[in-house]
C-alpha positions as CSV (number, residue, x, y, z in Angstrom):
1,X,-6.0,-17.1,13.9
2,X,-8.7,-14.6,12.1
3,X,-9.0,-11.2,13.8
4,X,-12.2,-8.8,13.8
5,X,-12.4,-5.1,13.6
6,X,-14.3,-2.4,11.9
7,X,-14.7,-1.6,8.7
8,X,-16.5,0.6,6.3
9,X,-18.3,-1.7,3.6
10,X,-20.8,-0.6,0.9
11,X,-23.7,-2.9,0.4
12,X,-25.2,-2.0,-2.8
13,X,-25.1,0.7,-5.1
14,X,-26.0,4.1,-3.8
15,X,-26.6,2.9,-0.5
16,X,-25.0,5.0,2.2
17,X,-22.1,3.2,3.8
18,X,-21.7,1.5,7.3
19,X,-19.5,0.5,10.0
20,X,-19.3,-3.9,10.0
21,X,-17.5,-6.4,11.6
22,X,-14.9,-7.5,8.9
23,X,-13.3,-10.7,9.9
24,X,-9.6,-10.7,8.7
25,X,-7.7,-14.0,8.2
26,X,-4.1,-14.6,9.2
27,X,-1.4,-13.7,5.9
28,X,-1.0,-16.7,3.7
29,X,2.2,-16.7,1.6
30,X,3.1,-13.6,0.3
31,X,0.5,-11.7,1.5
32,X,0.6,-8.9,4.8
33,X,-1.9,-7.7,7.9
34,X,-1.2,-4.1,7.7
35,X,-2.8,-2.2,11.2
36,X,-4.2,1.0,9.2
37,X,-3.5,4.2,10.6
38,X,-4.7,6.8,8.2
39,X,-6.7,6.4,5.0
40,X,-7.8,9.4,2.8
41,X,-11.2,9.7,1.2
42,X,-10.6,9.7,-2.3
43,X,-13.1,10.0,-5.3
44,X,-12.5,6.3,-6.2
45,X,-14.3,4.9,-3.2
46,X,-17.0,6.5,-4.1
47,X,-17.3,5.7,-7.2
48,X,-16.9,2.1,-5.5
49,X,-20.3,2.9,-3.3
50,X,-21.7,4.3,-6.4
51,X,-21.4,1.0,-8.6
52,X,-19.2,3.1,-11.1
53,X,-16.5,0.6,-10.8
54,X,-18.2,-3.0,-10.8
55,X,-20.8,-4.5,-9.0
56,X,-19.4,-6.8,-7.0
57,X,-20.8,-5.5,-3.9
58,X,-20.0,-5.9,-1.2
59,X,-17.2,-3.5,-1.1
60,X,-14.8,-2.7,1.7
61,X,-13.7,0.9,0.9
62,X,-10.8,2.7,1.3
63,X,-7.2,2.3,-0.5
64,X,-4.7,5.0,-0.3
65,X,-3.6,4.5,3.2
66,X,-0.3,4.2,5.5
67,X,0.3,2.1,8.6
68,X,2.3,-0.5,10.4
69,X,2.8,-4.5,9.3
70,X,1.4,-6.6,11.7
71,X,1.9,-9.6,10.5
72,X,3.7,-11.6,7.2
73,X,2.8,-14.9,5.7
74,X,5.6,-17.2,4.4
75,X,7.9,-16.2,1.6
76,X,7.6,-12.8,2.7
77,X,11.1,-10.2,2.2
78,X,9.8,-7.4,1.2
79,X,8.6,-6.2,4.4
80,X,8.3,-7.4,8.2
81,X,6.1,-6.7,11.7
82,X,7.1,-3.1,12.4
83,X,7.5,-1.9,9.4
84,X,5.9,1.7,8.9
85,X,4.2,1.3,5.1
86,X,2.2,3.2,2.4
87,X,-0.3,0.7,0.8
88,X,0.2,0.6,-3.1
89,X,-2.8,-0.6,-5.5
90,X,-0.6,-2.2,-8.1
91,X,2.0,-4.9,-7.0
92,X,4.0,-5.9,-9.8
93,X,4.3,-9.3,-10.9
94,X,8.0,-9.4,-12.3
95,X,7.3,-12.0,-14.9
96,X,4.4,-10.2,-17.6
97,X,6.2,-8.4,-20.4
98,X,5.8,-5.3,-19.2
99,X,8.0,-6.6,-16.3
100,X,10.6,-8.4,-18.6
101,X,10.8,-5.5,-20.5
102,X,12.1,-3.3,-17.8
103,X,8.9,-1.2,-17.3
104,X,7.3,-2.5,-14.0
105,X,5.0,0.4,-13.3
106,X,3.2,-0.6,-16.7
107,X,2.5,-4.4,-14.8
108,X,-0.3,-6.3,-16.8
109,X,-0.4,-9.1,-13.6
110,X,-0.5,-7.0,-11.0
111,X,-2.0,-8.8,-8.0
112,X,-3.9,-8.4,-4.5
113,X,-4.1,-10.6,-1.8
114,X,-5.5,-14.1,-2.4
115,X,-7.4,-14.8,0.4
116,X,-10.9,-12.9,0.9
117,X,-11.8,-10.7,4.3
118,X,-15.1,-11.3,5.1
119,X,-18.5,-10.1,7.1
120,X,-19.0,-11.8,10.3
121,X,-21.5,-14.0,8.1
122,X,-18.7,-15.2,5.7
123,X,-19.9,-13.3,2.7
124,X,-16.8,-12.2,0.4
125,X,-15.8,-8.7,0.4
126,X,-14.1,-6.8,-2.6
127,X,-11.5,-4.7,-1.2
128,X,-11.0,-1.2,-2.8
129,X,-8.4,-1.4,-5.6
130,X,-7.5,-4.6,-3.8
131,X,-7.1,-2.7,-0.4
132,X,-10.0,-2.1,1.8
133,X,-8.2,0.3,4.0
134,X,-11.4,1.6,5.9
135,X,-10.8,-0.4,8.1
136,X,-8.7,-0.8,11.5
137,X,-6.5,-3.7,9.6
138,X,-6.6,-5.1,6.3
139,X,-5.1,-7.9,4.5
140,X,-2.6,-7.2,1.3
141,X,-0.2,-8.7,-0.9
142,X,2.9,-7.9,0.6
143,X,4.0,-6.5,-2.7
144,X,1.4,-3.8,-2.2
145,X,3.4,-2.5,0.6
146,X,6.4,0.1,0.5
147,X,8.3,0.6,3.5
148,X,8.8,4.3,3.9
149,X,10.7,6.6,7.1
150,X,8.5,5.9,10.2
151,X,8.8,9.8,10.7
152,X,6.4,10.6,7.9
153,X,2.9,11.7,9.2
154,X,1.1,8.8,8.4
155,X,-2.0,11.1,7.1
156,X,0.0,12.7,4.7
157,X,2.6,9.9,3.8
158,X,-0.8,7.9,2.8
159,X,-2.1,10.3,0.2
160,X,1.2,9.0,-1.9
161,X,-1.0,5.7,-2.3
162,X,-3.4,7.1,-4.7
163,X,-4.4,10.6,-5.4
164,X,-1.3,13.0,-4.6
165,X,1.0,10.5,-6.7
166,X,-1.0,9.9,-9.3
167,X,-1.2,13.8,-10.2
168,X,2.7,14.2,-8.9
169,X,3.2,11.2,-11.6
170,X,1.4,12.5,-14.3
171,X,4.0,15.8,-14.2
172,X,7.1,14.1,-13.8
173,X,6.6,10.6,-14.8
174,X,4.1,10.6,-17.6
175,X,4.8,14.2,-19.1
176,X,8.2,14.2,-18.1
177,X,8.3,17.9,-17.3
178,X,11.8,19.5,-17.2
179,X,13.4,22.9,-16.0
180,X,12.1,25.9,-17.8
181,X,9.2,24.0,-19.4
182,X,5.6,25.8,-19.4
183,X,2.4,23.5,-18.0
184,X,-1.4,23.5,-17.3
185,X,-2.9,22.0,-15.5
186,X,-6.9,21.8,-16.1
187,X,-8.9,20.7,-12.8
188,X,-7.4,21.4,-8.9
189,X,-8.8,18.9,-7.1
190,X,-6.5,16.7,-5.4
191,X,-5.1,14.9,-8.3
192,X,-4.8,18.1,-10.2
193,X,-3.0,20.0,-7.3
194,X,-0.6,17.5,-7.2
195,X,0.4,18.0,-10.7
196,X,0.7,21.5,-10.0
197,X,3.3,20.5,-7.2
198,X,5.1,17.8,-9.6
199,X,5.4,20.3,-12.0
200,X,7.0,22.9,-9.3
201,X,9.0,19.9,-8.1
202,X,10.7,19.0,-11.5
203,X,11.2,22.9,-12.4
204,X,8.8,24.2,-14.7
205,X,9.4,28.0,-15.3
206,X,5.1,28.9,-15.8
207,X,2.4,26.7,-14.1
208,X,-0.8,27.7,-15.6
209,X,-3.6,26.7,-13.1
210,X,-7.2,26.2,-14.6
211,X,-10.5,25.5,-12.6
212,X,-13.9,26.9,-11.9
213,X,-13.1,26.7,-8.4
214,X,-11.4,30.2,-6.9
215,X,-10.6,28.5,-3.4
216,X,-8.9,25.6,-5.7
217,X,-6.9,28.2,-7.5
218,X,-5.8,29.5,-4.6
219,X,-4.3,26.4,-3.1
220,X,-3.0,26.1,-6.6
221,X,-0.8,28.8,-6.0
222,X,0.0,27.7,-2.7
223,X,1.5,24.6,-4.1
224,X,3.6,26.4,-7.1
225,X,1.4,27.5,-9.4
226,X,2.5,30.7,-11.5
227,X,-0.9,31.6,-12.6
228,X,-4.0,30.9,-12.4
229,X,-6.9,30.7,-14.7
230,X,-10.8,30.9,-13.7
231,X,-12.1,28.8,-16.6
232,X,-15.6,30.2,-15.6
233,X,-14.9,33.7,-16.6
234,X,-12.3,33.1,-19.4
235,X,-11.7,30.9,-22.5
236,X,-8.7,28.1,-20.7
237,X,-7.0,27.6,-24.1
238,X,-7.1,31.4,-24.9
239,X,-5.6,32.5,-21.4
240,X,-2.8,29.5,-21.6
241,X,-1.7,30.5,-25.6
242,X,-1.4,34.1,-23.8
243,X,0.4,33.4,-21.0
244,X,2.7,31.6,-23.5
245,X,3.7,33.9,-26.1
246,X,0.8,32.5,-27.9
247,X,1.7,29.4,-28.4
248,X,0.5,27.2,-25.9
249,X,2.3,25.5,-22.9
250,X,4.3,22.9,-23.7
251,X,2.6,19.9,-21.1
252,X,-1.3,20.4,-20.8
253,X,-2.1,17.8,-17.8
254,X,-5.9,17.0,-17.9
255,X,-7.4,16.0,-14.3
256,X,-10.7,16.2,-14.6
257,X,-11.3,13.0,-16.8
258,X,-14.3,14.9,-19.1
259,X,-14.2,15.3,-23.3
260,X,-14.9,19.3,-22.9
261,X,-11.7,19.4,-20.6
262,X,-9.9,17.2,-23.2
263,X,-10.1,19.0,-25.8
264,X,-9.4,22.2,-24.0
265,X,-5.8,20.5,-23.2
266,X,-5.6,19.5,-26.9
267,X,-5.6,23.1,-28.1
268,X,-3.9,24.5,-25.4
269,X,-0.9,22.9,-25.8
270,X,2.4,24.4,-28.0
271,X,3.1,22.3,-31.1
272,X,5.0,18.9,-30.5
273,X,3.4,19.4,-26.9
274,X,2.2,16.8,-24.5
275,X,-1.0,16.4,-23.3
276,X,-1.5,13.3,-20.1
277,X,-5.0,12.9,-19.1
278,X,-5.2,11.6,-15.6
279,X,-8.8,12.3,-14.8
280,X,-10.8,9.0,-15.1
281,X,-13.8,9.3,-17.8
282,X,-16.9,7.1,-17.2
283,X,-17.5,4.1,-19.9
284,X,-20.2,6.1,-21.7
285,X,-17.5,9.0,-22.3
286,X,-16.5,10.0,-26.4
287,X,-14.3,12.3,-27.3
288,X,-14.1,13.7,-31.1
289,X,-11.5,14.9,-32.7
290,X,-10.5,16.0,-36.3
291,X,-7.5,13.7,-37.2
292,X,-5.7,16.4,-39.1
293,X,-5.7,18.2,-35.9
294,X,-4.3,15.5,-34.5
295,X,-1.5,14.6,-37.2
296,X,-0.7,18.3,-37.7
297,X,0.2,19.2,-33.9
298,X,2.0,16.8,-33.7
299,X,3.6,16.1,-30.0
300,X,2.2,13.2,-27.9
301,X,-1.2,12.3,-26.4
302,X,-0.7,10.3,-23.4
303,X,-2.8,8.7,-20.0
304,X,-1.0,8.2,-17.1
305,X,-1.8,5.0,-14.6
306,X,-1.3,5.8,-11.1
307,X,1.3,8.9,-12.3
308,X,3.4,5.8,-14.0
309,X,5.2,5.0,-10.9
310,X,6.9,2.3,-8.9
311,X,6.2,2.6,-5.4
312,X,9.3,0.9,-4.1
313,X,11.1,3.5,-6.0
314,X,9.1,6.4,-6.0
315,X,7.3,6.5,-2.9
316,X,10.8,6.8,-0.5
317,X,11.9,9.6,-2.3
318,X,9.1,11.6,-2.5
319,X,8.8,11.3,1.4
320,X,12.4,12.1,2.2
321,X,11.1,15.3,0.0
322,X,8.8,15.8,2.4
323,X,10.6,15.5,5.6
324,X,13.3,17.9,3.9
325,X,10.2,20.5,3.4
326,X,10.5,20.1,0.1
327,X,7.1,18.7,-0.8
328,X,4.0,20.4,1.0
329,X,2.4,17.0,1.5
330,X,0.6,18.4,4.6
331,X,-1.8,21.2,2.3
332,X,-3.9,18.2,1.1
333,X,-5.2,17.1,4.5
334,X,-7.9,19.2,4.9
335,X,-9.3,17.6,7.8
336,X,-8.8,14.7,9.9
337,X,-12.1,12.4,10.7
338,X,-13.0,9.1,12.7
339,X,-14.0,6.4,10.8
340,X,-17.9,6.9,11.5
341,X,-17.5,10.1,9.3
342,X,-17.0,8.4,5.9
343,X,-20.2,8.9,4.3
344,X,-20.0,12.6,5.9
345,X,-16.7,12.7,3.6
346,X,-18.4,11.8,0.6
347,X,-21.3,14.3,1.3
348,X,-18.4,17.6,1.1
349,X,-16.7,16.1,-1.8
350,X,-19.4,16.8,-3.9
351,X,-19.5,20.5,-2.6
352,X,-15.3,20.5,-3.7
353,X,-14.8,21.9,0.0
354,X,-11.9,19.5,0.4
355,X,-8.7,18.0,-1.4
356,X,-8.8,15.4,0.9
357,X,-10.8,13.8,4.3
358,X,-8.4,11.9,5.7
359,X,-9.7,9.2,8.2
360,X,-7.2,8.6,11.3
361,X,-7.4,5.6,13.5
């Protein structure tokens, strides 16, 4: 039997959200009701509300979230009722090549639920990244969800489902950081303050954080960073190549997703460096390079999708990291808000007062 609750939903591009009556259907096969108990506010949604993503409005926002299982649908192992989750965006198909091949977090089928939450009217929502976690339950693919240590603050073990892992992953996934190697990391929003604690995590001897933000930069160095670069008041690829013997750092991690701040990681990485951009560009975006430039540094250029991980196996370890105090999951919640406070979110994201808002039910 279908289940109402509330739910925030954009209804058409730049409109501010509101609270609806989302009607949620019982699980079909393979699919999961997951009673949502923390969501956080991430940039995504609202490029959701701003039409940046697609315009198949309505949306129901929200996606990197945490709760309990409700409820399963048949065919159903991964999980059962009880289990404490974190909601992933991508659940991998097993069959595509990428599967076969033995690379899973590169899934070209990834799938969502199949059947559609609605408005009380029956008009069709479009969860968030096949989510919709805004809301007090949603409907998944059971895939999507990772059972994790029930312990875990749930407003901090749900950051892992978007922002903090896709900046851990770029460090230690994509870029493949190791002991003793130097990084920057360009832009200390969330994303980028989670590289900066990926990198610290896997061992990197210099973290070089860059931003035009000095309240950033400080919970840069809060999080591991070694130094700390005002980007405003100083060249960023002159102050890395000198804080490296003048030669550059040896993984540049790009998280703001702009071409100015891609180049800037170009240069300032050593020779045979890596650069992983993991800030999201708009469509309109071009970035120019000189090709000899590019052939003569040689190295690697790389993007990183959601940090290049696999929830099942990423997502329990990095939370037993943080129950053994190893990972400062707890610095990104900034604040805790109710539901009704969404579109107050959004409003100090674009002031950068925040890594993230993180709405508790």
């Amino acid at each position: 039997m279908s289940q109402q609750v509330r739910g925030v939903v954009a209804r058409a591009k730049g409109d501010p959200v509101s609270i609806e009556t989302i009607v949620i259907p019982d699980p079909g096969p393979g699919e999961a009701v997951v009673k949502v108990q923390a969501c956080g506010v991430c940039h995504t949604d609202l490029h959701y509300r701003e039409g940046g993503i697609n315009d198949e409005f309505p949306f129901l926002l929200g996606h990197e979230a945490a709760g309990v299982v409700e409820s399963v649908g048949d065919g159903v192992t991964e999980v059962a009722p009880g289990d404490f989750v974190i909601l992933n965006w991508r659940a991998v198909c097993g069959q595509c090549r990428a599967c076969e091949r033995g690379r899973p977090q590169y899934c070209f089928n990834a799938h969502n639920a199949k059947q559609k939450m609605t408005l009380l009217d029956g008009t069709a929502l479009s969860p968030a990244l096949g989510i919709g976690a805004f809301a007090e339950k949603t409907l998944v693919a059971a895939g999507q969800c990772t059972k994790v240590d029930p312990a875990a603050s749930p407003a901090a073990a749900g950051l892992l489902g978007c922002g903090v892992m896709a900046g851990l992953g770029a460090a230690i996934n994509t870029g493949k950081v190791g002991r003793g190697d130097s990084v920057a990391v360009i832009g200390c929003g969330g994303v980028g303050a989670a590289a900066v604690t990926g990198a610290h995590l896997a061992g990197a001897a210099k973290i070089i954080a860059i931003d035009i933000d000095d309240k950033k930069l400080s919970t840069a160095k809060r999080l591991g960073a070694t130094h700390t670069v005002n980007s405003r008041t100083a060249d960023p690829v002159e102050a890395v190549r000198e804080l490296t013997g003048g030669f550059g750092a040896d993984i540049v991690i790009e998280a703001v997703g702009r071409p100015e701040t891609y180049k800037q990681a170009f240069y300032a990485r050593d020779l045979a460096g890596t650069v992983v951009l993991v800030g999201v560009p708009t469509p309109e975006m071009q970035l120019e390079l000189p090709l000899l430039d590019v052939f003569g540094r040689g190295g690697a250029l790389k993007s990183s999708w959601y940090g290049d991980c696999l929830p099942p196996r990423d997502f329990p370890i990095l939370i037993d990291l943080y129950q053994q105090g190893r990972l400062d999951l707890d610095t990104f919640v900034t604040e805790t808000i109710a539901l009704d406070d969404v579109e107050k979110a959004f409003e100090r994201m674009h002031h950068g007062d925040v890594l993230r808002s993180v709405v508790v039910l």
